[in-house]
C-alpha positions in Angstrom: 110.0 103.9 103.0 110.9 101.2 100.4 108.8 101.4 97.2 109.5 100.1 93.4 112.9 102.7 93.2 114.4 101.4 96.7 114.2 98.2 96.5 115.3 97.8 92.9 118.4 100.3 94.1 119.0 98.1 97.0 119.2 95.1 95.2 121.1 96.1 92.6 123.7 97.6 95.3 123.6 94.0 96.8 124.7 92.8 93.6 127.3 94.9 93.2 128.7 95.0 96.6 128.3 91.5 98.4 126.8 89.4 96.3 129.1 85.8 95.9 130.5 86.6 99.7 130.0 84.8 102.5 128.8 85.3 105.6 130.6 84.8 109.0 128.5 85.6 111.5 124.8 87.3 112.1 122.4 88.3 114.8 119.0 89.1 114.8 117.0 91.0 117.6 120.0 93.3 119.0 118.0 95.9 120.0 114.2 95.0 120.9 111.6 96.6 118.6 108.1 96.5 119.5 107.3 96.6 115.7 110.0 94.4 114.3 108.6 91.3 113.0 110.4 87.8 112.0 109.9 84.9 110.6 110.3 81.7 113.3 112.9 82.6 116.3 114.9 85.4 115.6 117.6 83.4 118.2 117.6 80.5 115.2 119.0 83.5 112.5 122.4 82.8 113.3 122.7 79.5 112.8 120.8 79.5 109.9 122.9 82.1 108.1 126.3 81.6 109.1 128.7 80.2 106.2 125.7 81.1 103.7 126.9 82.6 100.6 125.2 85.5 99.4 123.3 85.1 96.3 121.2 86.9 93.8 119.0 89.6 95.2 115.8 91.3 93.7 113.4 94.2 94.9 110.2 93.0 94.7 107.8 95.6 95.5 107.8 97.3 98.3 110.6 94.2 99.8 114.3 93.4 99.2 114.6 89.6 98.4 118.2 88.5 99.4 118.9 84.6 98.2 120.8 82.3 101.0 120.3 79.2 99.4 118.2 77.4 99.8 116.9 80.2 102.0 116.3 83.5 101.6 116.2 87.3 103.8 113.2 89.3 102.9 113.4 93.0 104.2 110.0 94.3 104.0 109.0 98.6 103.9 110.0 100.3 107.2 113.9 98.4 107.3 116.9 100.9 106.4 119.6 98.2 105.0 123.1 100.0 105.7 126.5 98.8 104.4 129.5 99.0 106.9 132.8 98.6 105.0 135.3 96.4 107.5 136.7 98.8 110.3 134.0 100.9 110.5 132.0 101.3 113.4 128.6 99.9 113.9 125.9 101.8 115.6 124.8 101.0 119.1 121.3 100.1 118.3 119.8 98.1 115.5 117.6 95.0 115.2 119.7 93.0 112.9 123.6 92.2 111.4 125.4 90.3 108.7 129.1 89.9 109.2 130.8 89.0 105.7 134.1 86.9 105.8 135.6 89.9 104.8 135.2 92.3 108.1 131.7 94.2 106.6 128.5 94.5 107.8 124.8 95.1 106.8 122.9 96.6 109.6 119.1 97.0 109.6 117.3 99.4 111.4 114.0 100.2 111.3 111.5 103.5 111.3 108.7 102.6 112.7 108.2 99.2 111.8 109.6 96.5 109.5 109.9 92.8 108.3 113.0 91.0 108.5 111.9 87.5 107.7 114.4 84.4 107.1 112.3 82.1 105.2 112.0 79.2 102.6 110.7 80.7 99.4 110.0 77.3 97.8 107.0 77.1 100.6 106.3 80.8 101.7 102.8 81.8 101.2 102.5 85.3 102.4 100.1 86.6 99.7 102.0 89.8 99.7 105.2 88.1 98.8 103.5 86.3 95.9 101.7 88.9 94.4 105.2 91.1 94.1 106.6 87.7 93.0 104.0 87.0 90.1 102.9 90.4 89.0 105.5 92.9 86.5 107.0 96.0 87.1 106.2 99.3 85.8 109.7 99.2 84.3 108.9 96.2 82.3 108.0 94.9 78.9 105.0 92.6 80.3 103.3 96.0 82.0 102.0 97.1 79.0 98.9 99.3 78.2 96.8 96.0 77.9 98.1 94.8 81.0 97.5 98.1 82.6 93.7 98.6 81.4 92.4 95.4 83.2 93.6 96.8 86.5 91.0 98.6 86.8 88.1 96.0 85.7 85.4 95.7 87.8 86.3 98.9 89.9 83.1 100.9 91.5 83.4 104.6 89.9 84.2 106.4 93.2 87.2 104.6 93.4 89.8 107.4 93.6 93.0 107.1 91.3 94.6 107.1 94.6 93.1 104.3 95.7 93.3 102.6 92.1 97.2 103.0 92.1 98.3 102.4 95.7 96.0 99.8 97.3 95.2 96.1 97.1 99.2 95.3 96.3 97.5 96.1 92.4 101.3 97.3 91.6 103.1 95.8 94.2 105.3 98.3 95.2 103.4 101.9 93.9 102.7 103.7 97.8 101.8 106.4 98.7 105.3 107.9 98.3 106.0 107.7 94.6 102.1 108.4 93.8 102.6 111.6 94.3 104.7 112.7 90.8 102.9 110.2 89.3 99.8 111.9 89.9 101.0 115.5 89.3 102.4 113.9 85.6 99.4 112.9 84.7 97.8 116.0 85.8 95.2 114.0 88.4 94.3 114.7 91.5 94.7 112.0 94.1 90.9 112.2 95.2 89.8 112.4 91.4 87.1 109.3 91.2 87.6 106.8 88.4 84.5 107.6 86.7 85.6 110.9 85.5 88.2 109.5 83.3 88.3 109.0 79.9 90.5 106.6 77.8 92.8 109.5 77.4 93.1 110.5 81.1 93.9 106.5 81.6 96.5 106.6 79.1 97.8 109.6 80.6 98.2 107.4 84.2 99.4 104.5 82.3 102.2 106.6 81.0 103.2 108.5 83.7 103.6 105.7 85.6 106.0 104.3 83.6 108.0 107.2 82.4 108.4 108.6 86.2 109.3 105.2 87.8 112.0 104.7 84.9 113.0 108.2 86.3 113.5 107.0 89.6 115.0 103.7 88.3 117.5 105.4 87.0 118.4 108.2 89.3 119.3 105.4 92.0 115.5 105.9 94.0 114.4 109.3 95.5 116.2 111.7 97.6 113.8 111.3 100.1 115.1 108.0 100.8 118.4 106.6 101.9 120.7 104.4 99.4 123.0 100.7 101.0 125.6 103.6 101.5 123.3 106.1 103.7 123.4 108.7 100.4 119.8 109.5 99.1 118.9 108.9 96.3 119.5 110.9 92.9 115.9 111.6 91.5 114.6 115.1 92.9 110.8 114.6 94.2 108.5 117.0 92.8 105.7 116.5 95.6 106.4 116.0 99.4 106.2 117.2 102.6 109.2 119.0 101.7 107.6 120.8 98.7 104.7 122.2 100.6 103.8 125.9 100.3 106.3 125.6 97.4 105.7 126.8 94.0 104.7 123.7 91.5 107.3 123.2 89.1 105.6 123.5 86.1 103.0 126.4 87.3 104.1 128.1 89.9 100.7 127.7 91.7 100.9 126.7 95.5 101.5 123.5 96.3 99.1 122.0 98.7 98.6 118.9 100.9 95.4 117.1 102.7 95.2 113.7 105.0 93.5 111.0 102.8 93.1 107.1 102.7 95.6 107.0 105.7 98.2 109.4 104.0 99.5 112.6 102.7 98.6 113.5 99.5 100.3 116.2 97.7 99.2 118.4 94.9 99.2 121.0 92.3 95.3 122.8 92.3 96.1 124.3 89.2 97.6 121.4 87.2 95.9 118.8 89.0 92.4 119.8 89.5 89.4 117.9 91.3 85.9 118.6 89.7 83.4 119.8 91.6 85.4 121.4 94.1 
């Protein structure tokens, strides 16, 4: 699913790949999803698109912003964006295609759902969109400790650090997915309630959360996730389903997993403990 390392990998692939190239053709709703959702007529995406040149794109979020002056294409969590050099073959089913004048092709396909939404940014007011518009990364100068500490003003105490990290688009972007070596980092557990923590535990989450993003950033997203070229991505996850029953890396203690807040959550007992329990 596409969180902060997927979408900034995407879009700097974009950028590398086909941005400045124009686009000769495009089709949206090839294959019917009953969770594919678009902005307007799907049947009007051609039209729109054809002899657009691709511009600048961004990951914003949890969404891949791709400019089509003065449009753009946002691809929301739940799309896998493929690159097709020309000649090769295109899969049978997908929801959506962009021919370039030079014979290649990005295909989306989705998981289970997605968002592939041609729309005006100068008047598009999906809150989500905004809020992954206006607030700063993790990876950036602006998200600072300050910034960081009032985040969390005016949370009730049983807030869970889960909950304080992945909900309420507070870091656009942060899910469920990437929580997970965040948390085990910082050495917290996912259910751990906010009014357990001290400044140094905070600092602690502040800093993990930069330094592992960065990580990620840098290692071209997870290698749980796919890259534009259907390779995944470079940075070895610490915590996921495929670490269960799995010595932790740093104390060979078990890891473990439990259903919470609509999720898996993953975990070290040892290094990551939950008082009271």
């Amino acid at each position: 699913m596409l969180e902060i390392p997927e979408s900034a990998t995407l879009a700097r692939q974009l950028n590398e790949t086909v941005k400045g190239k124009r686009i000769a053709d495009a089709e949206a709703e090839h294959t019917k999803h009953g969770f594919a959702w678009y902005e307007g007529d799907p049947s009007a995406y051609a039209r729109i698109m054809r002899g657009k040149q691709i511009g600048e794109s961004m990951g914003i979020g949890s969404m891949v912003e791709i400019a089509l002056s003065p449009w753009c294409l946002l691809l929301g969590d739940g799309v896998n964006l493929r690159y097709f050099p020309p000649g090769k073959k295109l899969p049978d089913r997908y929801q959506m295609r962009i021919t370039l004048e030079d014979g290649a092709s990005l295909i989306c396909t989705l998981q289970m759902y997605g968002a592939m939404l041609l729309t005006e940014p100068a008047t598009y007011d999906n809150p989500w969109y905004l809020a992954a518009k206006e607030r700063p990364l993790p990876v950036t100068e602006e998200f600072d400790y300050a910034y960081f500490s009032k985040l969390r003003e005016g949370l009730a105490g049983k807030t869970s650090v889960k909950e304080f990290l992945a909900t309420h688009q507070r870091i656009p972007g942060l899910g469920n997915g990437v929580l997970q070596d965040i948390l085990l980092e910082a050495g917290l557990h996912p259910k751990r309630r906010i009014q357990t923590l001290d400044e140094a535990d905070w600092r602690r989450m502040y800093e993990a959360v930069v330094r592992v993003l960065k990580e990620m950033l840098a290692a071209g997203g997870r290698d749980t996730e796919k890259t534009l070229f259907a390779e995944p991505g470079g940075y070895a996850v610490r915590l996921s389903k495929r670490t269960v029953g799995k010595p932790c890396p740093y104390c060979g203690s078990t890891i473990e997993k439990a259903s919470y807040l609509g999720g898996t959550v993953y975990f070290c007992p040892f290094c990551q403990p939950l008082p009271g329990r």
